[in-house]
Short mmCIF file of the C-alpha atoms (twelve columns), coordinates in Angstrom:
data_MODEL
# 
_entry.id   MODEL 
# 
loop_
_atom_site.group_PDB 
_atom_site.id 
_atom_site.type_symbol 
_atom_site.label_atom_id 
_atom_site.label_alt_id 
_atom_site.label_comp_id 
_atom_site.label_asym_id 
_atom_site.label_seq_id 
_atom_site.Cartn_x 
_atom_site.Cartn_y 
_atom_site.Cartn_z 
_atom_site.pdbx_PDB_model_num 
ATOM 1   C CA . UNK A 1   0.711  -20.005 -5.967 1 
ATOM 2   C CA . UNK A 2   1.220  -22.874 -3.132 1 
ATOM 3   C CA . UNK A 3   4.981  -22.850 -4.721 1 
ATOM 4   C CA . UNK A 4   5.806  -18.942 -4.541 1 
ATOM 5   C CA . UNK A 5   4.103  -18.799 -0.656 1 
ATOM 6   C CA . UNK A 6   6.450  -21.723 0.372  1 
ATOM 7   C CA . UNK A 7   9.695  -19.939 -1.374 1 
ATOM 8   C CA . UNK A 8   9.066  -16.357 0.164  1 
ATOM 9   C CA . UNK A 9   8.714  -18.442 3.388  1 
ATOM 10  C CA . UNK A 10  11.889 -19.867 3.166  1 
ATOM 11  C CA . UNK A 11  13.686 -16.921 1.823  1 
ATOM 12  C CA . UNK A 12  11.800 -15.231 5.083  1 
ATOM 13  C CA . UNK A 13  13.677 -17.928 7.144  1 
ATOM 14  C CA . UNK A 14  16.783 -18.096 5.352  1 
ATOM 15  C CA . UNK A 15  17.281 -13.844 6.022  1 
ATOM 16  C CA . UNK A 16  16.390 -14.204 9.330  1 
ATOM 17  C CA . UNK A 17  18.497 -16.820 10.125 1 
ATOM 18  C CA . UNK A 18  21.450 -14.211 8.756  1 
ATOM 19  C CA . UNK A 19  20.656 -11.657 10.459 1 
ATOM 20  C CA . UNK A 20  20.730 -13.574 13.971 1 
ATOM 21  C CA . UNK A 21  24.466 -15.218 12.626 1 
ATOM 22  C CA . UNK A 22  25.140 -11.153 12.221 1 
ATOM 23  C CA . UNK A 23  24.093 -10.282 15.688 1 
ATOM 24  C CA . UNK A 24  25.915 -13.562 17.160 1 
ATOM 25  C CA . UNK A 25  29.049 -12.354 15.334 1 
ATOM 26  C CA . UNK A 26  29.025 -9.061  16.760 1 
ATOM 27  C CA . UNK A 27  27.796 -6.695  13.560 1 
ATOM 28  C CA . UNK A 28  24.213 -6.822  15.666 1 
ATOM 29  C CA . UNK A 29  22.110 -4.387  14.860 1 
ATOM 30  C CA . UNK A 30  22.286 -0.381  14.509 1 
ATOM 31  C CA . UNK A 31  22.724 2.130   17.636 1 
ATOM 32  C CA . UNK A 32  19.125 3.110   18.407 1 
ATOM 33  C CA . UNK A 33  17.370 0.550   16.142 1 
ATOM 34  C CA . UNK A 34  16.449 -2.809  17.829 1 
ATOM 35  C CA . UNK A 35  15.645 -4.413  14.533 1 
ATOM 36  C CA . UNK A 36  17.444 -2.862  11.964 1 
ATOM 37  C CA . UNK A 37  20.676 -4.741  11.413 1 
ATOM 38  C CA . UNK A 38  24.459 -3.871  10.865 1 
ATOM 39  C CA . UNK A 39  25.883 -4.985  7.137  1 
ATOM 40  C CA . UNK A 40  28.750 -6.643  7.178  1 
ATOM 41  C CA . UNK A 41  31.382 -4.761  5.935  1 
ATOM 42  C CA . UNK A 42  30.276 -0.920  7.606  1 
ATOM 43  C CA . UNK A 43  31.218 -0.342  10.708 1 
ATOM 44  C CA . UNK A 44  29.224 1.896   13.205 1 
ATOM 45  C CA . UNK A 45  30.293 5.942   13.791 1 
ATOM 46  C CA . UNK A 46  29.458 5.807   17.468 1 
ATOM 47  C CA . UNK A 47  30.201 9.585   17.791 1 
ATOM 48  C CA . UNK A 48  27.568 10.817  15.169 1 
ATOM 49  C CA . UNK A 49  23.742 10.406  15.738 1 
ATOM 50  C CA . UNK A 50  20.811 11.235  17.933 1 
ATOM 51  C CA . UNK A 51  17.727 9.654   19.318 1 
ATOM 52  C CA . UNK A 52  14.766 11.264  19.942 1 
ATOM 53  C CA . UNK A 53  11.130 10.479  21.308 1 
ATOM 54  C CA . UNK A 54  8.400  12.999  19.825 1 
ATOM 55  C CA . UNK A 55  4.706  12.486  20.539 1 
ATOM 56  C CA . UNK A 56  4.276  11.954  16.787 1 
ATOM 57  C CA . UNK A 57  7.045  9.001   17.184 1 
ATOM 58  C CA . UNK A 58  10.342 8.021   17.842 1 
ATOM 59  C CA . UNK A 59  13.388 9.574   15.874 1 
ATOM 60  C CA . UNK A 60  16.357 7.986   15.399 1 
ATOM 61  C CA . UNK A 61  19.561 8.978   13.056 1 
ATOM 62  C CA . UNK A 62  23.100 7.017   12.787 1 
ATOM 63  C CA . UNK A 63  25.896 6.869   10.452 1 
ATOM 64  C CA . UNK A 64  28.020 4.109   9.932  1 
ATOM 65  C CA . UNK A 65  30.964 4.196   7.076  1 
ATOM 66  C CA . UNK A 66  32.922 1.354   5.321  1 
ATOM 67  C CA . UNK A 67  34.374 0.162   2.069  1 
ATOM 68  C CA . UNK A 68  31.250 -1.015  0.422  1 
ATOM 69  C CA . UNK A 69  29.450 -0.569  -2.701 1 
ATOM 70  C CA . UNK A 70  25.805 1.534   -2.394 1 
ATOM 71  C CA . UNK A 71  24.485 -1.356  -4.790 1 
ATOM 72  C CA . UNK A 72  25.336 -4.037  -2.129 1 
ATOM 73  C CA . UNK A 73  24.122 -1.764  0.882  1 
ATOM 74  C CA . UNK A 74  20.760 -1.241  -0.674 1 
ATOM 75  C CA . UNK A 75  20.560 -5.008  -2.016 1 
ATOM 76  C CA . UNK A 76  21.546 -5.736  2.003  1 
ATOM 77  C CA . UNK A 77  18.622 -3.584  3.242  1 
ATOM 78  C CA . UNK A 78  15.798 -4.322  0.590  1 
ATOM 79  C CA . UNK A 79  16.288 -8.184  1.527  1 
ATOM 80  C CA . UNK A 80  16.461 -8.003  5.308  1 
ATOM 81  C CA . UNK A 81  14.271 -4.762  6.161  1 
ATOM 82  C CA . UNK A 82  11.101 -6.920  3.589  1 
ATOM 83  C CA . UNK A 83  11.862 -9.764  5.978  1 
ATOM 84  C CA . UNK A 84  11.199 -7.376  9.088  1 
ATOM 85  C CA . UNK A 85  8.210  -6.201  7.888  1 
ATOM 86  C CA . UNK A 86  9.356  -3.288  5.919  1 
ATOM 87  C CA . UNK A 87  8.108  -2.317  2.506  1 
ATOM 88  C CA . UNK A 88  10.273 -0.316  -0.007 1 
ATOM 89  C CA . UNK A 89  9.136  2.553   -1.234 1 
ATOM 90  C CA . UNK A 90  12.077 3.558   -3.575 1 
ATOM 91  C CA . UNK A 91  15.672 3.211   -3.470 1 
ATOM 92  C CA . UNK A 92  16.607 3.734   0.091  1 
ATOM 93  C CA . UNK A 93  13.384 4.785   1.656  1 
ATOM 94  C CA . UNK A 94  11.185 2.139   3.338  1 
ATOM 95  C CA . UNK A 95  8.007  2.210   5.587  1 
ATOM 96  C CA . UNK A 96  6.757  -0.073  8.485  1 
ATOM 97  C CA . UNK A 97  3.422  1.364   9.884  1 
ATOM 98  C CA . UNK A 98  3.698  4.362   11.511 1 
ATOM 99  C CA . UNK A 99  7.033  4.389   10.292 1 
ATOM 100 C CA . UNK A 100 9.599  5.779   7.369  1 
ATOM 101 C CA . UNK A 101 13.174 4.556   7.164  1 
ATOM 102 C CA . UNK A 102 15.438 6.518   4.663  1 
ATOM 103 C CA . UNK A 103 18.958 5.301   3.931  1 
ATOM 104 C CA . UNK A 104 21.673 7.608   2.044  1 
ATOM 105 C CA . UNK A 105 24.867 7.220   1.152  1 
ATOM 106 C CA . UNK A 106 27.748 10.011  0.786  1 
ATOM 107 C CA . UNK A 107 31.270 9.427   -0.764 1 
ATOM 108 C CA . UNK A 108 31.753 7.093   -3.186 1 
ATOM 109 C CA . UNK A 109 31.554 2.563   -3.830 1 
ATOM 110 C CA . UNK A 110 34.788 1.445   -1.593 1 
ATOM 111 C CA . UNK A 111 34.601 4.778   1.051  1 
ATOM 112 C CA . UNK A 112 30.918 5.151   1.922  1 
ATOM 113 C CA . UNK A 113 29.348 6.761   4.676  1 
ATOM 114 C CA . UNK A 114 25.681 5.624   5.183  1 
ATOM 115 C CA . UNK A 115 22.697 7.632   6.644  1 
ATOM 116 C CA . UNK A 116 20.147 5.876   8.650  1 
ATOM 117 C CA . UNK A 117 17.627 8.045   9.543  1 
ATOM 118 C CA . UNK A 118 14.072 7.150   11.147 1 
ATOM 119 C CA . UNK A 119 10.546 9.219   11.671 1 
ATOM 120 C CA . UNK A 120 7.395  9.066   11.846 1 
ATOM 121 C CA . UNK A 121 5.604  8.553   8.713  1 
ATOM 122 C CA . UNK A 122 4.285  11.919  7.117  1 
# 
């Protein structure tokens, strides 16, 4: 048990230490998330989205695009979003306290455009 604590401490380390090399690079993070980061290879729509504070919680929505497969976006997100303290819930939804993050995709593997879309948990 000692063994598998150590490893998903290290694999805890070794994702975090990506996703600060992302941010240093300039991917960062997603417009209107401060902790949900930017996969290499999709590239931010700056024009589409919204942000909005509700007294039942924040939501947030953004759209980025890119030549990417949906298998590698939600292999991206299951790794790093666990190592943020998000659990998955199914394939592209995840939830973080008060919290549900849904992820979609529309197009096709090689001209994707990917949902991000945040609210308060139901």
């Amino acid at each position: 048990m000692r063994h598998r604590t150590a490893i998903g401490k290290v694999a805890g380390a070794v994702v975090a230490l990506l996703l600060t090399t992302a941010a240093a690079l300039g991917d960062g993070f997603l417009s209107g998330f401060e902790d949900v980061p930017l996969m290499p290879g999709l590239t931010a729509d700056e024009e589409a989205g919204l942000v909005f504070d509700s007294p039942a919680g924040r939501i947030v929505e953004t759209y980025t695009f890119g030549e990417v497969a949906w298998t590698d976006v939600i292999s991206f997100y299951t790794a790093s979003l666990q190592s943020l303290g998000w659990r998955a819930e199914g394939e592209g939804r995840y939830i973080r306290e008060s919290e549900e993050l849904q992820i979609d995709r529309f197009g096709s593997d090689g001209a994707l455009t990917v949902r991000f879309t945040l609210a308060p948990r139901q």
